[in-house]
C-alpha positions as CSV (number, residue, x, y, z in Angstrom):
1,X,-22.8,57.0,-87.3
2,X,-19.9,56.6,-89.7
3,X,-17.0,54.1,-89.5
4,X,-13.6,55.0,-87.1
5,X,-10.4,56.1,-89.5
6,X,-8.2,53.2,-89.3
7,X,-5.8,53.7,-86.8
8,X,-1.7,53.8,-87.8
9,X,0.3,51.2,-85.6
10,X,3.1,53.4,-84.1
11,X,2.9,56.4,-86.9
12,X,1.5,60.0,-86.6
13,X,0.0,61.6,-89.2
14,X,3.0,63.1,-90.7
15,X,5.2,59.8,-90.4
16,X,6.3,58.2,-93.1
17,X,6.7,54.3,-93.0
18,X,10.0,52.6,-92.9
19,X,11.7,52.6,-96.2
20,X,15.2,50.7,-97.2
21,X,16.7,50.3,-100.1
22,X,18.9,47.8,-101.9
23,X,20.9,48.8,-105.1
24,X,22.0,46.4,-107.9
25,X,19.8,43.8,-106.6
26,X,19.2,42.6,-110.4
27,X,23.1,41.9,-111.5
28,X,21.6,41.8,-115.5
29,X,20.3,44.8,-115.6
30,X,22.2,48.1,-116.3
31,X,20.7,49.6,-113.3
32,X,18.5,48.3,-110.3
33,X,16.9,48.4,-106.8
34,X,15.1,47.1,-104.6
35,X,12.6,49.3,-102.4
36,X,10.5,48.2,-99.0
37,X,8.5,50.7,-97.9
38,X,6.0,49.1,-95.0
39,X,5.1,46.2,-96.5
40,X,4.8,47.8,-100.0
41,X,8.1,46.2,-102.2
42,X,8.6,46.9,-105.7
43,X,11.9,46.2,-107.5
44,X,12.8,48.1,-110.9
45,X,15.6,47.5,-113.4
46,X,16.2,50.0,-116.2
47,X,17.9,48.6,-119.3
48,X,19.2,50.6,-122.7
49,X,18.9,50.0,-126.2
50,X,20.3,51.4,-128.9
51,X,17.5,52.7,-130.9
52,X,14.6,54.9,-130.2
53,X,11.2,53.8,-130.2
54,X,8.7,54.3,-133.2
55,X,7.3,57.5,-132.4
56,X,10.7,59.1,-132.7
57,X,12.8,57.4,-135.5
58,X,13.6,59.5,-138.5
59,X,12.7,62.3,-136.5
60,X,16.3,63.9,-136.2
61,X,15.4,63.7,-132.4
62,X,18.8,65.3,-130.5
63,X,17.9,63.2,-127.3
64,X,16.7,59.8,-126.2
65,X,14.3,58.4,-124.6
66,X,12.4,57.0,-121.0
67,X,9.9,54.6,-121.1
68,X,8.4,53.1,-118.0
69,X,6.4,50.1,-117.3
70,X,4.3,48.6,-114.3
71,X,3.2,45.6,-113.2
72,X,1.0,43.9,-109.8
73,X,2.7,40.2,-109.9
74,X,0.3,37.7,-109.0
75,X,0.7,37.2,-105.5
76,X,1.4,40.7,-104.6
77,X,-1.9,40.9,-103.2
78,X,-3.9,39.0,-100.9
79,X,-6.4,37.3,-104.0
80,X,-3.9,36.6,-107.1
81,X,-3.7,39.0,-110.1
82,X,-4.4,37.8,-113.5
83,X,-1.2,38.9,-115.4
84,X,-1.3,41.1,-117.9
85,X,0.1,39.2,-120.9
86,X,-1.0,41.1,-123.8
87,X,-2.4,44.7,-123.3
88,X,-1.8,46.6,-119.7
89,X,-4.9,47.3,-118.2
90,X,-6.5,50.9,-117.9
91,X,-5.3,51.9,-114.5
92,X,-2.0,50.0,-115.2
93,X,-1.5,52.4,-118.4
94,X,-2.5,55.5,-115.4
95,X,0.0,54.7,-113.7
96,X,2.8,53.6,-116.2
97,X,2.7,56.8,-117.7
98,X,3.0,58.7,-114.2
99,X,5.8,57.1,-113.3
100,X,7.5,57.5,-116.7
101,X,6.8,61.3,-116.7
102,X,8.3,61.4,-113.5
103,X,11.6,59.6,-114.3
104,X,11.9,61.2,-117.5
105,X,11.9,64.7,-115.5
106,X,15.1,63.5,-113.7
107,X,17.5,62.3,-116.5
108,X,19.3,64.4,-119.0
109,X,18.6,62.5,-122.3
110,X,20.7,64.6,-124.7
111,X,23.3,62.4,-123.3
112,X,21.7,59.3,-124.2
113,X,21.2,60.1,-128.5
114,X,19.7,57.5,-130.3
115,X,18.5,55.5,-127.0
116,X,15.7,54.2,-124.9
117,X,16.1,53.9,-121.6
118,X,13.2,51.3,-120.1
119,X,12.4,51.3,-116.5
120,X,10.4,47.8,-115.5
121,X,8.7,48.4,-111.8
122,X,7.1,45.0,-110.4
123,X,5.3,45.4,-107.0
124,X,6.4,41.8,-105.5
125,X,4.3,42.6,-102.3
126,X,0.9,45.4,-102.1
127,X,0.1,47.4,-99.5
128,X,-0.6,50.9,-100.9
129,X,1.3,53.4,-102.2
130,X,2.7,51.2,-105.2
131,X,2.9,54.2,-107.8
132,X,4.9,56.0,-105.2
133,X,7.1,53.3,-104.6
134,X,7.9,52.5,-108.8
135,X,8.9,56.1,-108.8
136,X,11.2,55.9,-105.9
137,X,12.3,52.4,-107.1
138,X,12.7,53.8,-110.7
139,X,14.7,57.1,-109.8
140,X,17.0,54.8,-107.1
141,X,17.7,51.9,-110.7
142,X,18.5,55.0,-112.8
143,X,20.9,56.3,-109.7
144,X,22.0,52.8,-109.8
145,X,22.8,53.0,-113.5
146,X,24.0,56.2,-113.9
147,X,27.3,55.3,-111.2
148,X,27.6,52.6,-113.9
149,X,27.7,54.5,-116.6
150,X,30.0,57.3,-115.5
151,X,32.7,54.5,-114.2
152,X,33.1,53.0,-117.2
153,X,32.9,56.5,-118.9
154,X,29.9,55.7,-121.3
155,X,28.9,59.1,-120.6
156,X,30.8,62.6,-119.9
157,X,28.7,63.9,-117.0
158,X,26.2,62.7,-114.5
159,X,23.3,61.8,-116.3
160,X,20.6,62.8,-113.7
161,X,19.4,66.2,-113.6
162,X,17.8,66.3,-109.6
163,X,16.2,63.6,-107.2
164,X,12.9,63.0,-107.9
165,X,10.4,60.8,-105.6
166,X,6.7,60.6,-104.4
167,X,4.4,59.8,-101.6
168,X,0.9,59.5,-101.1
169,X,-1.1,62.2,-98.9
170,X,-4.8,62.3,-98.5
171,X,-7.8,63.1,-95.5
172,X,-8.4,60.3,-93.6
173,X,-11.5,60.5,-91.0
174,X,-11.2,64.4,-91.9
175,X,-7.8,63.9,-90.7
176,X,-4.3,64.6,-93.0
177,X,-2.3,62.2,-93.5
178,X,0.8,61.2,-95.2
179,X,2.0,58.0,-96.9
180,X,-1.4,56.0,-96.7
181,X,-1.3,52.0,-96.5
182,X,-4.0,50.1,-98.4
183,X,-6.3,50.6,-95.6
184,X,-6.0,54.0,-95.6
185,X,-6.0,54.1,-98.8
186,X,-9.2,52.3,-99.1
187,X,-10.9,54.7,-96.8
188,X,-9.5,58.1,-97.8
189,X,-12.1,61.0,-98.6
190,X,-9.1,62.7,-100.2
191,X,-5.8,60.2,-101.6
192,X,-3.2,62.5,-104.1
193,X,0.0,61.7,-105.2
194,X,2.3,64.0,-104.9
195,X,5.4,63.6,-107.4
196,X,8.5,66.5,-106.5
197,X,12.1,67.0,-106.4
198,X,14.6,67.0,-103.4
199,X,14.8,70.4,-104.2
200,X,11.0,71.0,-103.4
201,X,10.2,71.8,-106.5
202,X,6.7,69.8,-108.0
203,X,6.5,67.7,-111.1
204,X,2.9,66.4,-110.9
205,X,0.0,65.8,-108.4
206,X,-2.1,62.9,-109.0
207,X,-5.9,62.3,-107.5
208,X,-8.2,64.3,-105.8
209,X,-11.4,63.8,-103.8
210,X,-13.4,60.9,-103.2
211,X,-16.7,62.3,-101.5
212,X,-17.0,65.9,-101.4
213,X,-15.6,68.5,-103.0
214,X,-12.2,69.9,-101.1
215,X,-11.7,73.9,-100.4
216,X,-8.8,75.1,-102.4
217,X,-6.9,76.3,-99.4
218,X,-7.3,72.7,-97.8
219,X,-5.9,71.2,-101.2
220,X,-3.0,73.8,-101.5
221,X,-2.1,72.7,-97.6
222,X,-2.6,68.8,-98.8
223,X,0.7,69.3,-101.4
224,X,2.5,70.8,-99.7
225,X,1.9,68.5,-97.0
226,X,3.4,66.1,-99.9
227,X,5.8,68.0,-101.1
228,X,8.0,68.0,-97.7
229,X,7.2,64.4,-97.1
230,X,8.9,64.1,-100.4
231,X,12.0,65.7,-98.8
232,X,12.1,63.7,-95.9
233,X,11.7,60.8,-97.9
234,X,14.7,61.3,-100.1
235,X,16.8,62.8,-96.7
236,X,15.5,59.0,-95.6
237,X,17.1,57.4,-98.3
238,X,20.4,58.9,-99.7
239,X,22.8,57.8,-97.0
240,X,21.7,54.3,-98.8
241,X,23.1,55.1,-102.0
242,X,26.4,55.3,-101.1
């Protein structure tokens, strides 16, 4: 007889968990926020330099660039993480480079020549859906940055090109279900990411299955699923930005 699905406290399947958001919360950085989502919190902070990084000088590049980087603090979980001091970790690089595709998707870097932007997401407290959160977090710093940047008139336009945001979606006890805690997470036959615009429009899907194979028709249903819980999600937060 196999185990019960873990049961949500006070959330339907389709329910997203409470997410609020505080910009600036890092006063050094050209651009920040702070994102609690459940119990999940991750803060980013973007910063700028004025050079490109080695893969691109003396390549007459016309644009600049995103970089993003991820990190589990110690005591973000219940057992302490071993920082990763010198080289990020396999599923740490995963999910780095998922949350910079992402961001980079959202920011017009022909206005930033010659430049790196860095986003820096640090999940201060775990409990599922961290890569989801780092991209909210990191689109909301950029936000952050870009009102910065247009005040002072460091650059003509708005520098972001749409909204861009994820959330988690998977089968849980054969049942769909949208932005999965850890123990959801932990039990999912099917977990995907789903990475899209306020616009609806998708930039990536991340995952799959976890037992058995999943009809195409159920997976189609399982984005799109995403893909309008990415909407609300970004409906959820943009009164916060202002």
């Amino acid at each position: 007889m196999s185990a019960k699905p873990p049961v949500r406290s006070g959330r339907g399947p389709t329910e997203l968990r409470q997410v609020s958001v505080e910009l600036g919360y890092n006063p050094n950085a050209e651009g920040s926020a702070l994102v609690r989502w459940g119990a999940t919190q991750v803060l980013a902070t973007v910063s700028i330099e004025s050079q490109l990084p080695r893969h691109l000088r003396g390549t007459n590049s016309q644009s600049g660039w995103l970089t993003a980087e991820y990190a589990l603090l110690p005591r973000s979980t219940a057992q302490r993480v071993q920082r990763e001091r010198l080289y990020p970790g396999g599923r740490t690089q995963e999910i780095q480079r998922l949350v910079g595709r992402a961001l980079r998707s959202s920011v017009n870097l022909a206005l930033f020549k010659g430049k790196t932007l860095t986003v820096d997401t640090d999940v201060l407290v775990a409990d599922g859906g961290t890569r989801c959160a780092a991209i909210l977090a990191g689109y909301l710093a950029l936000h952050n940055a870009a009102d910065g940047l247009v005040y002072r008139g460091e650059v003509d336009e708005w520098p972001l090109l749409h909204e861009v945001a994820a959330v988690s979606v998977g089968l849980v006890g054969g049942e769909s279900r949208v932005d999965l805690d850890y123990e959801e997470d932990a039990t999912a036959e099917v977990d995907l990411n789903v990475v899209a615009t306020g616009e609806g429009a998708i930039v990536e899907v991340q995952g799959g299955s976890e037992e058995r194979p999943v009809p195409a028709e159920q997976y189609v249903t399982l984005i799109a699923t995403g893909v309008s819980a990415v909407e609300r999600l970004l409906e959820a937060v943009r009164p916060q930005l202002r």
